[in-house]
VOGU-3710 file (C-alpha; in Angstrom, 3 decimals, decimal comma):
1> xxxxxxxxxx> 71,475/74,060/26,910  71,066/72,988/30,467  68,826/75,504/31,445  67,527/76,059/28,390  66,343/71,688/28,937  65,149/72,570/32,518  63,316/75,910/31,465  61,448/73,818/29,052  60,654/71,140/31,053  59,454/73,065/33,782
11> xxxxxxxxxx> 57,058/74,687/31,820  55,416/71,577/29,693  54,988/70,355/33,634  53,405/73,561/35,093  51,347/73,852/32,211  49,894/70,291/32,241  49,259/70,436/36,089  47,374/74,098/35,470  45,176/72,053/32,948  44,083/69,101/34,932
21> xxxxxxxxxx> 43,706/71,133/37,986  41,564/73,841/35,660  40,029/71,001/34,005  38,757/68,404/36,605  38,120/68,091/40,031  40,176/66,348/42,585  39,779/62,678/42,364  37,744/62,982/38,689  38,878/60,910/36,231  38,531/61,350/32,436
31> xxxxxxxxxx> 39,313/57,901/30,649  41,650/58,384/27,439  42,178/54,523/26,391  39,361/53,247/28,157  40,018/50,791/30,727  43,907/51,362/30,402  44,411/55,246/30,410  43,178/58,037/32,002  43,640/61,311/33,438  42,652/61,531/37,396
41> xxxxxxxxxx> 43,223/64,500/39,271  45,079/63,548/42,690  47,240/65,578/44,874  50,288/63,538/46,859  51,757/65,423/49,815  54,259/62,373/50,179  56,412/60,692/47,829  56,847/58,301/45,367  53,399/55,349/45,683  52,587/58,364/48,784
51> xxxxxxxxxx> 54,889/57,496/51,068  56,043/59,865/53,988  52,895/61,557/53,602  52,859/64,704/55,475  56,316/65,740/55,284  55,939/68,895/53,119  59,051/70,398/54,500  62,126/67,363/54,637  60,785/67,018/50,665  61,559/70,526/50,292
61> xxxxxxxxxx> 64,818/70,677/51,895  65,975/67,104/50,240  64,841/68,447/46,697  67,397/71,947/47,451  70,136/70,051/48,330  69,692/67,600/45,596  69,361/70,262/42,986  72,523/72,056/44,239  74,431/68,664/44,115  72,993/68,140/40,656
71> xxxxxxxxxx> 74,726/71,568/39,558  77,589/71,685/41,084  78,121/67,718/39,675  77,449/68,908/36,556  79,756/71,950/36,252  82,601/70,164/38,365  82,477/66,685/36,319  80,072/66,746/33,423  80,768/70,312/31,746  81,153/69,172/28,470
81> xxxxxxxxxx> 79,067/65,788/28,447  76,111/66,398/26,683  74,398/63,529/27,598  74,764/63,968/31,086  74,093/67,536/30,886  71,034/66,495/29,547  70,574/63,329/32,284  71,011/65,987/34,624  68,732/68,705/33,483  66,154/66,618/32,851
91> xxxxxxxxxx> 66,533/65,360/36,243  66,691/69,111/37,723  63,543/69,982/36,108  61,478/66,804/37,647  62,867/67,827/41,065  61,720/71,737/40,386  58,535/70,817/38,979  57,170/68,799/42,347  59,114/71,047/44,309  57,002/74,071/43,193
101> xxxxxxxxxx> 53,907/72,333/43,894  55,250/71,833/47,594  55,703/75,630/48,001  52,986/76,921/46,174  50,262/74,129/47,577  51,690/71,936/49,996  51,523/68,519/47,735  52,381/67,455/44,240  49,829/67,382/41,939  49,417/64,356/39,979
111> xxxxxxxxxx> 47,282/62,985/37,509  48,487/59,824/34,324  46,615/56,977/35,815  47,381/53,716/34,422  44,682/52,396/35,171  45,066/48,903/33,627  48,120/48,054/35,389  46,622/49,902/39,554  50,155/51,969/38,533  50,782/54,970/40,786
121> xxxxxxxxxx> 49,260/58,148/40,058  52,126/60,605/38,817  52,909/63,786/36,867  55,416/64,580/34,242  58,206/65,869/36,931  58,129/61,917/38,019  58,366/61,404/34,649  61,363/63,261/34,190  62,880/61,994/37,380  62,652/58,225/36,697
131> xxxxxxxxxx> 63,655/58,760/32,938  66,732/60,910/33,844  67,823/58,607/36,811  67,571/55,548/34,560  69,638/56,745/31,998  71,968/58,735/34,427  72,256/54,469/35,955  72,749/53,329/32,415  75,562/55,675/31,656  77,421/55,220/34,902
141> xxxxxxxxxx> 77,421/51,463/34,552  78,509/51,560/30,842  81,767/54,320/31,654  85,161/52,954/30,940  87,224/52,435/34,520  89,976/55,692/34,211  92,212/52,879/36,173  92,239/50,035/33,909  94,811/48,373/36,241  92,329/49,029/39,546
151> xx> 90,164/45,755/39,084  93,562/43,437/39,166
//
């Protein structure tokens, strides 16, 4: 199931990027709830809010060690956890899904614009990313200490 999750993911991601990039030109916006939603085509060669802009390569080479830590954490620890299998893929397929549009372009491309709020510009790889790292936080904070006796 865990690549089956990132397989998936991958391609709803690739497939809405090929849309909006088919679909509108960079920096066009097409309103869905107007004055709230919309779709606006932007490409981010930083980060998160476009920070470290320019750095095509470190993103690259962060992303490839964090996906290799994300499988070998999950096989070594998390085997038979589904919901951290799932945490994890979901997290793996984010990082793969930005990570392609690195290689294949140079920048991320990204395009839900929340208009109502002045809310980043992202894609659903960020998506996946924040979701998975939220509840990745939410299930490491709520796991019973092995060593009851190591807060006393």
């Amino acid at each position: 199931m865990f690549w089956l999750w990132i397989a998936g993911l991958l391609v709803v991601d690739q497939v809405t990027k090929y849309l909006v990039v088919s679909s509108l030109e960079l920096g066009q916006s097409y309103p869905l709830i107007d004055g709230v939603f919309r779709l606006t085509y932007v490409q981010n060669d930083g980060a998160a809010f476009s920070i470290l802009q320019g750095q095509r390569w470190f993103f690259v080479v962060i992303t490839l060690i964090a996906l290799v830590m994300m499988v070998f954490v999950r096989y070594k620890y998390y085997k038979k956890d589904k919901w951290m299998t799932l945490a994890l893929a979901v997290l793996a397929a984010g990082a793969l899904g930005n990570l392609i549009d690195r290689f294949l372009y140079g920048y991320v491309v990204d395009f839900f614009d929340f208009y109502l709020i002045n809310f980043a510009v992202f894609n659903v790889a960020d998506c996946c990313i924040v979701v998975s790292l939220v509840f990745i936080t939410i299930m490491v904070i709520k796991k019973p200490s092995k060593d009851k006796n190591l807060n006393a």
